[in-house]
C-alpha positions in Angstrom: 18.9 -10.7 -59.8 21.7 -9.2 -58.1 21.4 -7.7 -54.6 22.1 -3.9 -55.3 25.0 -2.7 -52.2 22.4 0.4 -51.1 23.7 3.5 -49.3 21.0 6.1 -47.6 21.9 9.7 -48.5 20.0 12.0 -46.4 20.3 15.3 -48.3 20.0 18.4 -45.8 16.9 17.7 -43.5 17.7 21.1 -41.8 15.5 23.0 -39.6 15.4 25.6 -42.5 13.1 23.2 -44.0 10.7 23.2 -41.1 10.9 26.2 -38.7 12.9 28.9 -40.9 12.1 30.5 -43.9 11.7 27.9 -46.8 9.0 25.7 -45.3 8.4 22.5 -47.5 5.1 22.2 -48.5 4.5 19.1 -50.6 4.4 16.7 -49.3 3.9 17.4 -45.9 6.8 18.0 -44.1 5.8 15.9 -41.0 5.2 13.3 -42.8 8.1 13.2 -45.0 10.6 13.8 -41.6 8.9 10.8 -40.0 9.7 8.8 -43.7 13.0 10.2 -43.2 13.4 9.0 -39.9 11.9 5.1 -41.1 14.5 5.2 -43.8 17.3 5.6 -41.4 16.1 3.4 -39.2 15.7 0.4 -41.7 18.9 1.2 -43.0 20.5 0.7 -39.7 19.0 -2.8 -39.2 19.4 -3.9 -42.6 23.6 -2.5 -42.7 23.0 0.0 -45.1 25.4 2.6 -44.4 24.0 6.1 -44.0 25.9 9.4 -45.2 24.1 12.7 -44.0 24.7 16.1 -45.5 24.4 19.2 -44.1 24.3 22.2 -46.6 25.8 26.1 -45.1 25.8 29.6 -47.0 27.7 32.2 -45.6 27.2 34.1 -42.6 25.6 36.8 -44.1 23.1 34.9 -46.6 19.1 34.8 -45.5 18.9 30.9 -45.6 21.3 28.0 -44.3 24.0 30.1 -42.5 26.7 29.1 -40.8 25.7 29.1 -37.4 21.8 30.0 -37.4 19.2 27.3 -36.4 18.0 27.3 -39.4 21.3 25.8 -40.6 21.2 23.0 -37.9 19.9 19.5 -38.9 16.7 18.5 -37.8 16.3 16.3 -34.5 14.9 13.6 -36.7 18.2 13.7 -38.2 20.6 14.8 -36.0 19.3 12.3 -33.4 20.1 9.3 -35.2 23.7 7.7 -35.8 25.3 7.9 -39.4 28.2 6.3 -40.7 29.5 9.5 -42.7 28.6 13.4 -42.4 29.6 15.5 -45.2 29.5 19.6 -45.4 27.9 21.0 -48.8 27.7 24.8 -50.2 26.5 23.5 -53.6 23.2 21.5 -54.8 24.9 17.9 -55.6 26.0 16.1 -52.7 29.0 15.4 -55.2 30.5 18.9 -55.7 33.5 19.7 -53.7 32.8 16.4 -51.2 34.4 13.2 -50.7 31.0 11.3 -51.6 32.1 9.5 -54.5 34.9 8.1 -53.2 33.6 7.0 -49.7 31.1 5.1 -52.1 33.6 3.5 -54.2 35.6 2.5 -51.6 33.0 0.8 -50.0 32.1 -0.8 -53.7 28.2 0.6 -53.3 26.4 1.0 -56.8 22.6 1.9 -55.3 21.9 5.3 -53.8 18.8 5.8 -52.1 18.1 9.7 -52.0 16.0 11.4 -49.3 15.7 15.0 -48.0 15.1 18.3 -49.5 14.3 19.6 -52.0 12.9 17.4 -54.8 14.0 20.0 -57.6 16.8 20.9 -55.8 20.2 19.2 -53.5 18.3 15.9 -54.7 17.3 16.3 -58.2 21.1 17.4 -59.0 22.5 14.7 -56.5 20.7 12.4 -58.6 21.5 13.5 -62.2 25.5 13.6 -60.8 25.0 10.0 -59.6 23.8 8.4 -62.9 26.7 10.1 -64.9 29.1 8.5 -62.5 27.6 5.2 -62.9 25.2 4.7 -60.3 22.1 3.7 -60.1 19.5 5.8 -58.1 16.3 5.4 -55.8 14.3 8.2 -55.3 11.8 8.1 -52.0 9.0 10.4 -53.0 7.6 10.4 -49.5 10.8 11.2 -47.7 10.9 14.1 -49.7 9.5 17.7 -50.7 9.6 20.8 -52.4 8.5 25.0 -52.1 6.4 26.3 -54.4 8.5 28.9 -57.0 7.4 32.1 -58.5 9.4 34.6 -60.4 10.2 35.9 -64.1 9.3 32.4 -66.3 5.9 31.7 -64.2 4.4 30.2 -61.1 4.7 26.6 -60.2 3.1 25.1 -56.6 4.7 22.9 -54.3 2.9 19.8 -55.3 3.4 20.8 -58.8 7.0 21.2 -58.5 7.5 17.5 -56.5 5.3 15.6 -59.0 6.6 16.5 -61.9 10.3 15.8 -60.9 8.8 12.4 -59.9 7.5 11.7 -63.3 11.1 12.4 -65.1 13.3 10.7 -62.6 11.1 7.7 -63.1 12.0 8.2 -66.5 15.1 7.7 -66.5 17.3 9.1 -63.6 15.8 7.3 -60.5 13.5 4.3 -59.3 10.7 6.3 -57.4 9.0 4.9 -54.7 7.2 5.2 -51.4 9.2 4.6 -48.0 7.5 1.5 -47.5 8.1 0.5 -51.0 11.9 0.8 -50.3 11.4 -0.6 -47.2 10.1 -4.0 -48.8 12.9 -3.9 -51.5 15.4 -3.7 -48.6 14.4 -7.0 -46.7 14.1 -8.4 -49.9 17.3 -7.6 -51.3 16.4 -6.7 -54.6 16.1 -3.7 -56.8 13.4 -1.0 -57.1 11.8 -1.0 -60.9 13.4 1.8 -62.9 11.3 3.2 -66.3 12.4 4.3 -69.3 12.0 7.3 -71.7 10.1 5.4 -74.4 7.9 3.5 -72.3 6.8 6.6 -70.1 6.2 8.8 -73.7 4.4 6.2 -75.0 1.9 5.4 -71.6 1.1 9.0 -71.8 0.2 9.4 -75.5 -1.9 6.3 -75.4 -3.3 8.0 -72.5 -6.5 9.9 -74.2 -6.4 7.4 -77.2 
């Protein structure tokens, strides 16, 4: 079993998150910034290099501008040392960055996703890594979501998070818990990845 080459991508823990106005709400945020802060940590003892993304909107726009404290990363973040910082205006960490090519050049082919939101920066970070070839973890603790209504329905929080689970743990991602990863880590071995067929075929033998 080969030892996957990890990076940590911390995808916009910004006070917007906690103190403005798109609180996360599933899980709960306290607990997924202290996950966040674990990750990091580990990483740094373990010489997995950490990028950290910071996402801005104009000046004008109600979330994430330039220069609001909303905008700013959180202390849990913003605290800790990183060994690259990257700016953002769209959801992939991969649009309009230098991401893939600071992870090529350091020949990594495992990236550990953390931050917010679920559906969001990380769902589309995700779905961009795998189409460039790399594979994914997915730490469901050291994340969250909003809840979302509007024209096509209402969805909660909790909804929202554990449903993007299930399908990137069908494909897209390995999902696990921070101490999951953590384990895998000081191990030095991969997290366990499922499949389409096999996660169809658990649920319709579910009720049989």
């Amino acid at each position: 079993m080969t030892t996957p080459r990890r990076a940590l991508i911390v995808i916009d823990v910004q006070n917007e998150y906690v103190t403005g106005d798109l609180p996360i709400e599933f899980p709960d945020v306290q607990s997924s910034l202290a996950n966040v802060g674990r990750a990091m940590d580990a990483a740094r003892a373990a010489g997995v290099p950490v990028v950290v993304v910071q996402n801005f909107a104009p000046a004008s726009s109600p979330l994430f501008a330039r220069g609001s404290a909303g905008a700013e990363l959180h202390p849990v973040v913003g605290s800790r040392e990183r060994d690259h910082y990257m700016e953002k205006s769209l959801p992939s960490a991969f649009t309009g960055t230098d991401l893939a090519d600071w992870l090529a050049a350091r020949e990594i082919d495992t990236l550990t996703v953390v931050g917010y939101m679920t559906h969001n920066c990380d769902a589309s970070t995700i779905n961009h890594a795998v189409h460039a070839g790399l594979a994914v973890e997915f730490l469901h603790d050291a994340t969250g979501s909003v809840p979302y209504e509007n024209s096509a329905g209402f969805a909660s929080a909790e909804d929202i998070h554990r449903v993007f689970s299930v399908v990137l743990q069908s494909r897209f991602a390995a999902v696990a818990s921070t101490d999951e990863w953590l384990a895998a880590v000081k191990r030095g071995v991969p997290l366990e990845r499922g499949n389409i067929y096999a996660s169809n075929q658990k649920a319709r033998n579910r009720n049989r």
